[in-house]
C-alpha positions in Angstrom: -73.6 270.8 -39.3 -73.3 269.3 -35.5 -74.5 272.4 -34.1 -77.6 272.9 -36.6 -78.8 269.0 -35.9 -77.7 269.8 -32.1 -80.3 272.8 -31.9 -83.0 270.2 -33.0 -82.8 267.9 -30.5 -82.9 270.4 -27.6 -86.2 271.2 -26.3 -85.9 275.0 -26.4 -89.2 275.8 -27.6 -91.0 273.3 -24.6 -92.0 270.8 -26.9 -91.3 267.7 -25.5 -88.8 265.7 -27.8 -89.9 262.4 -28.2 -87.3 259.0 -28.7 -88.3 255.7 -29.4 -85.2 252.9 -28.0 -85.7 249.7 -30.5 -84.7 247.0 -28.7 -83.0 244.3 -31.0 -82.4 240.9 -29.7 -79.3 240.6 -28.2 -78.6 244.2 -27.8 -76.1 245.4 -25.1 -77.9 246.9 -21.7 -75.1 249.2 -21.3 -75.0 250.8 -24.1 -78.7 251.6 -24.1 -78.5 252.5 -20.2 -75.8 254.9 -21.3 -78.4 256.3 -23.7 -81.2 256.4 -21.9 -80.3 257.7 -18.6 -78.9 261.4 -19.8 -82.3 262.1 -20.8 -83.9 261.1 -17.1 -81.1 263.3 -15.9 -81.6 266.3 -18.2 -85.5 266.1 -17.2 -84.3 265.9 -13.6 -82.3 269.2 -13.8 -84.7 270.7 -15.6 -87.3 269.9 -13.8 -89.2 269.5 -16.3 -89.9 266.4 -19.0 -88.3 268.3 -21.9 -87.7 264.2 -23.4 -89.4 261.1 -23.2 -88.8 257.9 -24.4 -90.6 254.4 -25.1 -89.1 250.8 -25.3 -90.0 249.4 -28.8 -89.5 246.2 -30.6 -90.8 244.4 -33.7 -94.1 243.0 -32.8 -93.9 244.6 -29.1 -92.2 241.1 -27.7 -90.2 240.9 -24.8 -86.3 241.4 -25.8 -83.5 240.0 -24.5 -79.8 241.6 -23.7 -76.8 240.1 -24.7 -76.6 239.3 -21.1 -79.4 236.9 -20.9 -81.7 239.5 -18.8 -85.0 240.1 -20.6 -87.2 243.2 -20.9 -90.5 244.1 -21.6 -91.2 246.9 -24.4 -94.6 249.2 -24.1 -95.0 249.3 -28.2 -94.8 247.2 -31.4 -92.4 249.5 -33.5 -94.8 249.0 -36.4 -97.7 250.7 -34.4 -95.8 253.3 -33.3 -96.7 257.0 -33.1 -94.3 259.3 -34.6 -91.2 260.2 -33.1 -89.1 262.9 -33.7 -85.9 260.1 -32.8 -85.3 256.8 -33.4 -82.6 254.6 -31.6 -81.4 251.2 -32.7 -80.3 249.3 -29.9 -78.5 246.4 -30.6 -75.1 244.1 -29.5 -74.1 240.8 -30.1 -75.6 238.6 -33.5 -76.5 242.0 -35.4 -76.7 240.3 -38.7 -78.6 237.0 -37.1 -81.0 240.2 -36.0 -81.3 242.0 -39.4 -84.4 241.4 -41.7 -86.5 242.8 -43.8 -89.1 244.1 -41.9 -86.7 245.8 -39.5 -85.2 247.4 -42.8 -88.0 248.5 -44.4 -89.7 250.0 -41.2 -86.5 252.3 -40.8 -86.6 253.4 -44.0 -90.3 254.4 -43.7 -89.0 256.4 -40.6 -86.5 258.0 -42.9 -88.9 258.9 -45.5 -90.9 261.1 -42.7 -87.6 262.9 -42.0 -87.1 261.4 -38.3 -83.6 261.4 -36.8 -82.7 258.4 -36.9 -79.0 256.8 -34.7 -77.7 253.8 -33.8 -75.8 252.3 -30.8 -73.3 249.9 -30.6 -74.1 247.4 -33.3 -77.3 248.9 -34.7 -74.9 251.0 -37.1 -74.9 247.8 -39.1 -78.6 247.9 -39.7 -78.6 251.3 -40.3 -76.0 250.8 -43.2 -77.8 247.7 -44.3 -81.3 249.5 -44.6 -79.2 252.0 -47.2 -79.5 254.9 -44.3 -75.7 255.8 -43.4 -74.9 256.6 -47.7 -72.9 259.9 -47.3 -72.8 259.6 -43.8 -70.2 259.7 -41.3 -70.6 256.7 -38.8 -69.1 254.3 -36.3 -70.1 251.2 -34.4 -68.5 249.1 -31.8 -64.8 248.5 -32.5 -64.9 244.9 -32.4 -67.1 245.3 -35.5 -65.4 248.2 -37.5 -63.3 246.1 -39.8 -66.1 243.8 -40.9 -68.7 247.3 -41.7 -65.7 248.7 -43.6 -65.0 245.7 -45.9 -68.7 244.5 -46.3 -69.6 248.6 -46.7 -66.7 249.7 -48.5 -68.2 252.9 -49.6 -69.3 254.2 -46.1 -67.1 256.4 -44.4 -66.3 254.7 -40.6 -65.0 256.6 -38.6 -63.1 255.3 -35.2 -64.8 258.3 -33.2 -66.5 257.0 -29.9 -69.3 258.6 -31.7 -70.5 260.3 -34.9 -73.4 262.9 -36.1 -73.7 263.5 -39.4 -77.3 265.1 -41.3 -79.9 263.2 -39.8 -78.4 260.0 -38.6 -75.8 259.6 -35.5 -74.4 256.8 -34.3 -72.2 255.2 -31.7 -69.4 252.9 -30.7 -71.5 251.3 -27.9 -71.0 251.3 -23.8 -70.4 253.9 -22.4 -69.7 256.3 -26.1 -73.3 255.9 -25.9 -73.2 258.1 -22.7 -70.9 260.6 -24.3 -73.1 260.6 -27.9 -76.3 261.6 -25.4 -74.3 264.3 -23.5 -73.1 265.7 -26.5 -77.4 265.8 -27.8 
């Protein structure tokens, strides 16, 4: 199953493959640097853009990481083209972070068949919007306990990372490096 998913996210055929990084208040910088940078790298080597990426959030306001720096995001998630991947970015106060609009905007991503992960405490969304339902998962392992007994009928795994049909997800800091080598 890895490999199959694996062969879609590689840009074999030159198309570029597109991600959009959701930036959720609070979310951890190094998690999502640990995301973002393999794909600068692999268009490095390659010399080549074979990805690309935007900075999203709801609305298109500035975010800020748990450690009080603040970033500015080119797109309002709800205006967005799109993407063939979707990557919740989150950290610290997931649930404080977790509405309804977030929700149901996933969801519609889902519905067009985009692939759709998490990092570090975006799992929690994800599994909150309904998304991670016979999936395999994981999420930061401060936080793995709590999924577990408020999802009880998710299967968490305590993998740095985990890819399962359409969704994948990671543990956070630097698994999100590993998660991204791995893609």
């Amino acid at each position: 199953m890895q490999e199959a998913w694996q062969n879609t996210v590689y840009s074999r055929d030159g198309v570029i493959k597109k991600f959009l990084f959701v930036l959720i208040e609070d979310f951890s910088l190094v998690a999502f640097s640990n995301a973002i940078e393999p794909l600068r790298l692999a268009n490095r080597i390659a010399k080549k853009n074979i990805y690309s990426w935007e900075l999203g959030s709801e609305h298109g306001k500035r975010v800020t990481c748990s450690n009080g720096i603040s970033i500015d995001v080119e797109i309002d998630i709800y205006k967005a083209e799109s993407p063939n991947y979707v990557v919740l970015c989150s950290g610290e106060n997931v649930k404080s972070h977790t509405n309804k609009s977030i929700m149901n905007w996933i969801r519609k991503e889902a519905r067009k068949n985009t692939i759709i992960g998490a990092i570090c405490t975006g799992t929690y969304i994800l599994a909150k919007a309904g998304l991670l339902n016979d999936c395999k998962a994981t999420i930061h392992w401060e936080n793995q306990d709590a999924l577990k007994e408020e999802f009880s009928n998710l299967t968490i795994t305590e993998s740095i990372y985990a890819i399962d049909k359409r969704r994948f997800t990671s543990a956070g800091g630097t698994a999100s490096l590993d998660l991204m080598l791995y893609i």
